[in-house]
VOGU-3710 file (C-alpha; in Angstrom, 3 decimals, decimal comma):
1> xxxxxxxxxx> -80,827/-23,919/-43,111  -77,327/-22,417/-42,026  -77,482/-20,610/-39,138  -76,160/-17,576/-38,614  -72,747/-17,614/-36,621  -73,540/-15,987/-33,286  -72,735/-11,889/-33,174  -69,863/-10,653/-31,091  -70,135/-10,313/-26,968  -69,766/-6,221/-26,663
11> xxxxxxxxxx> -66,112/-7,094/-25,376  -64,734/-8,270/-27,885  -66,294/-6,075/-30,640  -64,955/-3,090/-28,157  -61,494/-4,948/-28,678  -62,053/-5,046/-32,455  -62,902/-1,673/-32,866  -59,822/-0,135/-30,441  -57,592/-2,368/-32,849  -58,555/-0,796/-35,924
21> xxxxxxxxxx> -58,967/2,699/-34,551  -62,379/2,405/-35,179  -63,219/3,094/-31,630  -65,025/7,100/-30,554  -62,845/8,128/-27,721  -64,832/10,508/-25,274  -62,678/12,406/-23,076  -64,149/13,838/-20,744  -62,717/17,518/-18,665  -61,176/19,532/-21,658
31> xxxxxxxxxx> -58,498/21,047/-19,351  -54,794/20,995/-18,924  -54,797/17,096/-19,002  -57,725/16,235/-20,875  -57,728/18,471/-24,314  -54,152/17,638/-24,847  -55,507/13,904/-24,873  -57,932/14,517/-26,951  -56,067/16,161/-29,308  -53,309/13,657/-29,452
41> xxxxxxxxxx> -55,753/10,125/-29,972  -57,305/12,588/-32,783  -53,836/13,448/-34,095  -53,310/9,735/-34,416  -56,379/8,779/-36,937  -58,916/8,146/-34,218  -62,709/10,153/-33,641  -62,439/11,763/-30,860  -65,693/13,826/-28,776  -64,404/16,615/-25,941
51> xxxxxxxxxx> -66,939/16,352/-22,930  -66,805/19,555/-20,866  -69,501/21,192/-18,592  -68,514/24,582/-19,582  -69,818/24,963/-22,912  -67,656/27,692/-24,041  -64,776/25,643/-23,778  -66,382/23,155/-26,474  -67,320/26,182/-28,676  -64,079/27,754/-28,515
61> xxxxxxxxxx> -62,274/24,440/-29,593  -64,607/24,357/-32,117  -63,619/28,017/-33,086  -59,934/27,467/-32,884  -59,926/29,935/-30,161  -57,152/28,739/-27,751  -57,166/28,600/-24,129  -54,273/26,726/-23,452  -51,062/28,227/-24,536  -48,881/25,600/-24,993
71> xxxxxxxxxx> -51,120/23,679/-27,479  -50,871/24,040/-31,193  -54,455/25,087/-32,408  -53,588/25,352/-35,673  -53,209/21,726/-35,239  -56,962/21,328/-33,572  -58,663/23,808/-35,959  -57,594/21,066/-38,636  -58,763/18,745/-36,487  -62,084/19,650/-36,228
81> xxxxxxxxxx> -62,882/20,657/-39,564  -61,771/17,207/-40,744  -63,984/15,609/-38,044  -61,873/13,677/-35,909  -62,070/16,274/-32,854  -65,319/17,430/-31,712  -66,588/18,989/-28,389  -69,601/19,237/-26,550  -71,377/19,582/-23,148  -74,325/17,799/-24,459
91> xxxxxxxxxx> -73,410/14,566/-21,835  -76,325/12,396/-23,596  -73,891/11,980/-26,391  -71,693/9,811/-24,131  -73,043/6,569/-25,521  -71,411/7,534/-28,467  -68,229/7,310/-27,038  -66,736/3,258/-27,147  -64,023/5,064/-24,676  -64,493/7,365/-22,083
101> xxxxxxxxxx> -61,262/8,842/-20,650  -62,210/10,925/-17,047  -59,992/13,662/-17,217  -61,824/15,698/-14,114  -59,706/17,790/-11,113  -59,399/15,653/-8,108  -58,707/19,015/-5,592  -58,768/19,006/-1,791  -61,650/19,947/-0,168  -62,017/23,335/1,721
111> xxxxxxxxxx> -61,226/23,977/4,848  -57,830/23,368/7,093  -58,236/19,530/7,002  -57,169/19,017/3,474  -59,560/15,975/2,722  -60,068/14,955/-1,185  -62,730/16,252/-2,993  -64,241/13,491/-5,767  -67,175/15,669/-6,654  -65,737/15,759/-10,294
121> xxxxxxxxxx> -65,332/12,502/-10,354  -68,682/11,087/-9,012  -70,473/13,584/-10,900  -68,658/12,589/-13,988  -69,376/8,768/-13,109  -72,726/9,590/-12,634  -73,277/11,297/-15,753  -71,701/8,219/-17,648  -73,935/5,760/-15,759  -76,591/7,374/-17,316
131> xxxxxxxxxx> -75,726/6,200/-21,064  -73,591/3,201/-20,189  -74,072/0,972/-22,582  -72,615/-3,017/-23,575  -69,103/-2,879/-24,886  -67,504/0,614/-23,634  -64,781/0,975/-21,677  -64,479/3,655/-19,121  -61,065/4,969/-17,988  -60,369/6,696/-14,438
141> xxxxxxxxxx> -57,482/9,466/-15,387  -57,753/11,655/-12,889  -55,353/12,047/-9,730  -56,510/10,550/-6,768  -55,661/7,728/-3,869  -55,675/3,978/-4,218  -59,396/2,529/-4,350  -61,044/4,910/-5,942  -61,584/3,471/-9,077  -63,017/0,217/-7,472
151> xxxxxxxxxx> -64,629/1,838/-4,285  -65,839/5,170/-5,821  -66,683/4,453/-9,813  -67,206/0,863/-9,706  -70,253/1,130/-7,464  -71,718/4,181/-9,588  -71,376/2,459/-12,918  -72,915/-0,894/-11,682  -75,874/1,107/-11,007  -76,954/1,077/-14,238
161> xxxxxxxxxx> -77,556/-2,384/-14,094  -74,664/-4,011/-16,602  -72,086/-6,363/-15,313  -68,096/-5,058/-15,006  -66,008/-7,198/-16,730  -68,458/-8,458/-18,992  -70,290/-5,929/-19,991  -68,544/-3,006/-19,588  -65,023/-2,460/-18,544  -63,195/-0,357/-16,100
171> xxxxxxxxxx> -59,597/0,748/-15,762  -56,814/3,596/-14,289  -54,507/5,342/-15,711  -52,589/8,051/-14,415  -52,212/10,973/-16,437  -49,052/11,878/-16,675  -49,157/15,379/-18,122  -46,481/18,455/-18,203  -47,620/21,164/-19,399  -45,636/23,165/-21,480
181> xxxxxxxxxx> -42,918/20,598/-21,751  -42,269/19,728/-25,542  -40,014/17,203/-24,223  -42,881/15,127/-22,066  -45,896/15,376/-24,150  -48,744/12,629/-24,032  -46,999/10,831/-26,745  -43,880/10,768/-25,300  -44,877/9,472/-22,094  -45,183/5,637/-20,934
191> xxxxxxxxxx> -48,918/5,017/-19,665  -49,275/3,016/-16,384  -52,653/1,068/-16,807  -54,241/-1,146/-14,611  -57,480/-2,632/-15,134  -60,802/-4,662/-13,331  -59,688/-7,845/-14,697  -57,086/-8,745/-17,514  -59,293/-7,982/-20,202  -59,734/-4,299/-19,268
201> xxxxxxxxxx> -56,348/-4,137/-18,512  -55,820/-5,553/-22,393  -58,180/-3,606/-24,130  -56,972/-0,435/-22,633  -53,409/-0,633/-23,609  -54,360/-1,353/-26,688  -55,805/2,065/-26,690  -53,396/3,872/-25,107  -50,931/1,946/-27,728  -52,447/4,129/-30,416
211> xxxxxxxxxx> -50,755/7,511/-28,569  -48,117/6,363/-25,986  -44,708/5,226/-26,857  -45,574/2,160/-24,797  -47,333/0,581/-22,369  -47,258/-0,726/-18,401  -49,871/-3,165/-17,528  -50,443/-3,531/-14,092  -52,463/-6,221/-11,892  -54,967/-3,917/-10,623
221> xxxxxxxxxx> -56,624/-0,023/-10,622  -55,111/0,250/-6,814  -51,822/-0,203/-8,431  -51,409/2,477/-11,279  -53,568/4,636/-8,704  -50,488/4,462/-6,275  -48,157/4,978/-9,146  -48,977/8,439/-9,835  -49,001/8,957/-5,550  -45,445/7,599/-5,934
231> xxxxxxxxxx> -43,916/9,926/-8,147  -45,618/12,787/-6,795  -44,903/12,289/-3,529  -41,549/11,583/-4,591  -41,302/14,824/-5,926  -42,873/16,449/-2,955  -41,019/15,171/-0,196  -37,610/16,253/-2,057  -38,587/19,439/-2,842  -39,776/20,069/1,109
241> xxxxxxxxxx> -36,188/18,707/1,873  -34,557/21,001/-0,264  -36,977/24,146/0,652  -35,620/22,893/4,477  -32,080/22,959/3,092  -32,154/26,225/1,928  -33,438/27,586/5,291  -30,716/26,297/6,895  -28,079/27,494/4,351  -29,540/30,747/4,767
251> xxxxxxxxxx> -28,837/30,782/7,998  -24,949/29,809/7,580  -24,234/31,957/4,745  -24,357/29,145/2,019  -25,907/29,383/-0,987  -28,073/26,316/-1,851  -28,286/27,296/-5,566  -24,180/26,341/-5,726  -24,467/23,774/-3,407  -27,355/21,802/-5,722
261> xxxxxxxxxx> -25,003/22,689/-8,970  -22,090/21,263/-7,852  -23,527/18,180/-6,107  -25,456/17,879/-9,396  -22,043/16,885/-10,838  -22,163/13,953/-9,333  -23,039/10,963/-12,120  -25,121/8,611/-9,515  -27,257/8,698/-6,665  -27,953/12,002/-7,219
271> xxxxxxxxxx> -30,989/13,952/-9,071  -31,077/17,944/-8,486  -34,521/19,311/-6,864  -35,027/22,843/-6,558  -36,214/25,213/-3,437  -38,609/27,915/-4,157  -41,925/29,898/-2,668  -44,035/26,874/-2,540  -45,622/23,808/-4,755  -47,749/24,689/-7,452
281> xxxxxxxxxx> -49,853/22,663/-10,354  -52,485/20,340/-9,788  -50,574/17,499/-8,590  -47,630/18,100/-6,501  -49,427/20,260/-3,747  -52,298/17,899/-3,710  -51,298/14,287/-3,919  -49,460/13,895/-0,949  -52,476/15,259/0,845  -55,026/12,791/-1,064
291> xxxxxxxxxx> -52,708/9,852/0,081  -52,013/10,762/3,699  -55,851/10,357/3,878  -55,636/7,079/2,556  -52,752/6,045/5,198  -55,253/7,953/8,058  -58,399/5,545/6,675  -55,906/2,274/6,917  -55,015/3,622/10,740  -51,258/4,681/9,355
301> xxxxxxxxxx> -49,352/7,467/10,640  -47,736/8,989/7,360  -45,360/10,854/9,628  -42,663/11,310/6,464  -45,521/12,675/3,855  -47,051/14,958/6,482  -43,962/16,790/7,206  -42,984/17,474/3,766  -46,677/18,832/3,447  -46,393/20,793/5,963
311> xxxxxxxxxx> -42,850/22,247/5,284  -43,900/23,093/1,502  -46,903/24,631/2,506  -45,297/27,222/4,765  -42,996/28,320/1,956  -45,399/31,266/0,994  -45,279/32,887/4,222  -41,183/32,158/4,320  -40,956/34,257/1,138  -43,824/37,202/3,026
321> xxxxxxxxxx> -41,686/37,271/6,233  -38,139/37,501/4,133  -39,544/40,115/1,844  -40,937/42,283/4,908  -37,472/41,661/6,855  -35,665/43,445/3,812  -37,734/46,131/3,370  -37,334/46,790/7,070  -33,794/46,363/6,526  -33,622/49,004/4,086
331> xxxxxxxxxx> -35,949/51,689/6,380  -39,748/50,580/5,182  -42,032/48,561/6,585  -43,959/46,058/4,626  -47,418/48,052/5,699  -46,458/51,373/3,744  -44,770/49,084/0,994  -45,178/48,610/-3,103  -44,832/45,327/-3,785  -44,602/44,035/-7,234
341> xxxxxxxxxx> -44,583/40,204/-7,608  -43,591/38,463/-11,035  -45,380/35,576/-12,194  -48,718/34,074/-11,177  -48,447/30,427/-13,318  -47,010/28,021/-11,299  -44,386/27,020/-13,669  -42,695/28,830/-16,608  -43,471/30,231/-19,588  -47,469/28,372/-19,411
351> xxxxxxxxxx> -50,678/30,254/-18,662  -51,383/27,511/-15,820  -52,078/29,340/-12,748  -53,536/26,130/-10,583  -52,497/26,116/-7,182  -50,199/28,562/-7,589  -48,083/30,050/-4,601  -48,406/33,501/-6,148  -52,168/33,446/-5,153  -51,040/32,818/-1,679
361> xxxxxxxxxx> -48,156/35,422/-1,410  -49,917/37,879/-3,244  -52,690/37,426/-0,076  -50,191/37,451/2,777  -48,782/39,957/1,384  -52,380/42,338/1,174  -53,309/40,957/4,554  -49,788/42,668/6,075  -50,809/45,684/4,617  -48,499/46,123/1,603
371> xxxxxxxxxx> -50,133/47,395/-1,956  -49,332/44,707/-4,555  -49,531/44,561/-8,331  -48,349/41,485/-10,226  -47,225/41,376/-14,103  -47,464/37,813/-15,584  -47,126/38,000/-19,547  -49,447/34,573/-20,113  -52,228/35,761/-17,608  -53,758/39,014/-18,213
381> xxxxxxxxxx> -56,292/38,916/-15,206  -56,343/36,254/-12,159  -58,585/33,654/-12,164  -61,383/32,622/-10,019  -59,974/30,183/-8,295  -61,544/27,547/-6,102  -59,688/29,247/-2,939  -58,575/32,833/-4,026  -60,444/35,578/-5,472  -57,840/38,416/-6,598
391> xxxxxxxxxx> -59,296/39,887/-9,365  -55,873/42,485/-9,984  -54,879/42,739/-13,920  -51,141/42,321/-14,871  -49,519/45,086/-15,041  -46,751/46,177/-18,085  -43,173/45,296/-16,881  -41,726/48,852/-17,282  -38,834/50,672/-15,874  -41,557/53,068/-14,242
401> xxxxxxxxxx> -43,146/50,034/-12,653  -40,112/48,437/-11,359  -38,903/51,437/-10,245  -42,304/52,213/-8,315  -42,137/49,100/-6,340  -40,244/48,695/-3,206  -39,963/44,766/-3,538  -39,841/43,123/-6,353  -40,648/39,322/-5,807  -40,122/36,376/-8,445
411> xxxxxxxxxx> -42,149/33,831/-8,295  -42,398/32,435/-11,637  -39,075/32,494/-13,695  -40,712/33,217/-17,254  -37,818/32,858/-19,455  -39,019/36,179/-21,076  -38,271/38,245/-17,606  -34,629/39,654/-18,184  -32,899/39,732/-14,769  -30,212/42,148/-15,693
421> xxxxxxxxxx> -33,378/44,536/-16,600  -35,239/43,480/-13,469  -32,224/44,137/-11,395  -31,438/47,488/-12,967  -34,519/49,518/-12,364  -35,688/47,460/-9,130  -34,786/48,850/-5,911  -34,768/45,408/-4,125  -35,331/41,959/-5,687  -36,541/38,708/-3,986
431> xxxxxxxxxx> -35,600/35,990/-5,683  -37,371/32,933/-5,145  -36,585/30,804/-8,324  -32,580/32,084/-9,327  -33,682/34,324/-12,023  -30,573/36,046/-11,387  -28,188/32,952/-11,342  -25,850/34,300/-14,098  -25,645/37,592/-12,754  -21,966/37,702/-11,708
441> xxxxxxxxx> -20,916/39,726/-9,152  -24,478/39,218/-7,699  -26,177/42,888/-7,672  -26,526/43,691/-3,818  -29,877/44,613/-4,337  -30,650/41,040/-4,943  -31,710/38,548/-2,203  -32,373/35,208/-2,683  -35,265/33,754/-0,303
//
């Protein structure tokens, strides 16, 4: 009698299956970072279930009722009625997933101390533990320091009893999402990946192969965890040095906006950054907080990455106190002021208001007395948001409400805002972003903070 030749170890049927594109990818947050995901492995002949604990979001993607602007849901609508997108908040269903991408926020905690917050992720982890089965691969997207995967996940998942490496597998990978940016979409983006052992490290680059132009292996989680604290922090520290730069130019009648154009002519060593009225996005403001607290755990002063925190974060109240100066300046003081600021996303021409420095301003500027509207065309009503609680509407951008405001503040440059109508009907302007950069000779009703 012949005997049967022995079946597959779940490994390497997972590494079949992500080959052929036979493999369910569960993603699992169906936000900013993790629809867009979802939508693109579905996009590129894969199933594909949406794991979200607010159910409306899975019934609205199942509706074609967008949330997120940028996305084409034309796009998901077919999607989902061919059956290669699907969304849920049913979590049982996770077993059904060979891949499960964690797509959760990683914010800071409340309170002054600015400490990470992994309740999305362990809760997430959790939740997955609960279904793990043999031969699925779980993937660690969200931003956060280096260790978490192996010191935070690991130790969930192994509670249900299966063997890492073996039985499951477990891997990072940054996301590395811009919202709003046609040129950097998900497929257009290199992925960083670094798994528990080769194999995971293999089997998930395969996967990401199927969306990403290419590639980056690295030798451990720890590794494409720091990545992402790299280029953030990167990005953090030269933006606090140019938000420093500008106070300083201010102060000696220079005007950084020329200063960063014409050193931007220079073809090496060089990359432009940009000042404005503080960090905003999920990333940015956060990661050089959630890796400070790493270098605190490891006894390491991060004196470098603490400054720039701290210069960015004062930004909003730099933009309050230059906006009150003017108007006392020009005979009223902020208390008896109208101020209308433009803009509540954190970046242009999205309908992503996370961490936002509007939110901020638009509180200093209530708590010194002033009465403030805001008009943002992609966000008809603010948020709840984990730290802020506005609940103002946008109001129309008119000549009767520009004219009604004694300040008018930009801090989102929308490329729909027209500055030479802004500047017309506005009785003073503070511009935090260069909206009116072209304007030539500048309008003196214009001040740049």
């Amino acid at each position: 009698m012949t005997e049967a030749a022995p079946s597959p170890v779940p490994v390497e049927r997972l590494r079949a299956r992500v080959e052929s594109k036979e493999a369910v990818v569960g993603v699992v947050g169906l936000g900013y970072v993790g629809l867009p995901l979802a939508v693109a492995f579905a996009g590129r002949g894969l199933r594909v279930m949406g794991f979200d604990t607010d159910g409306t979001k899975a019934d609205r993607i199942r509706s074609g009722d967008g949330y997120i602007k940028h996305l084409d849901w034309e796009a998901v609508a077919e999607l989902v009625a061919g059956g290669a997108l699907d969304a849920t908040d049913d979590f049982s269903r996770l077993a059904e997933a060979d891949c499960i991408l964690i797509c959760v926020p990683t914010p800071l905690a409340k309170g002054p101390d600015k400490v990470p917050d992994l309740t999305y992720v362990e809760a997430t982890a959790r939740q997955i533990a609960r279904t793990l089965r043999p031969g699925q691969l779980v993937v660690l997207e969200s931003t956060t320091y280096p260790g978490t995967t192996e010191e935070v996940v690991r130790p969930i998942l192994d509670s249900a009893g299966l063997e890492c490496g073996s039985d499951y597998l477990l891997a990072y990978s940054p996301e590395r999402e811009d919202p709003g940016n046609p040129k950097h979409s998900v497929t257009g983006i290199p992925k960083v990946v670094g798994g528990v052992g080769e194999e995971a490290t293999a089997i998930a680059c395969a996967l990401y192969g199927h969306v990403a132009p290419s590639t980056v292996g690295v030798s451990a989680p720890a590794v494409a965890e720091a990545t992402k604290m790299l280029e953030n922090t990167f990005r953090a520290v030269n933006i606090a040095l140019v938000n420093e730069l500008k106070m300083l130019f201010e102060k000696i009648g220079v005007d950084v906006w020329e200063v960063i154009a014409a050193s931007s002519t220079k073809p090496f060593g060089y990359m432009p950054f940009y000042p404005g009225p503080g960090l905003g996005g999920h990333c940015i403001p956060i990661d050089p907080f959630y890796l400070s607290w790493r270098a605190k755990q490891a006894g390491f002063d991060d004196r470098f990455i603490k400054l720039a925190g701290e210069i960015n974060s004062e930004m909003p109240g730099v933009v309050v106190e230059r906006t009150a100066s003017e108007l006392a300046a020009r005979g009223t003081e902020i208390a008896d002021a109208a101020v209308l600021v433009l803009g509540l996303a954190y970046k242009p021409d999205v309908d992503d208001p996370r961490e936002s420095p509007a939110f901020e301003i638009i509180t200093l500027l209530g708590r010194r007395g002033a009465e403030v509207s805001y008009n943002d065309p992609y966000i008809p009503h603010t948020p709840g948001m984990r730290n802020w609680q506005l609940d103002l509407d946008s109001v129309e951008l008119t000549t009767d409400t520009l004219a009604a405001a004694d300040a008018v503040v930009v801090v989102t440059n929308h490329s729909c805002y027209d500055p030479e109508f802004i500047v017309r009907h506005s009785k003073l302007v503070i511009d935090t972003r260069n909206l009116t950069g072209d304007l030539s000779p500048m309008p003196g009703n214009v001040v740049k903070a």
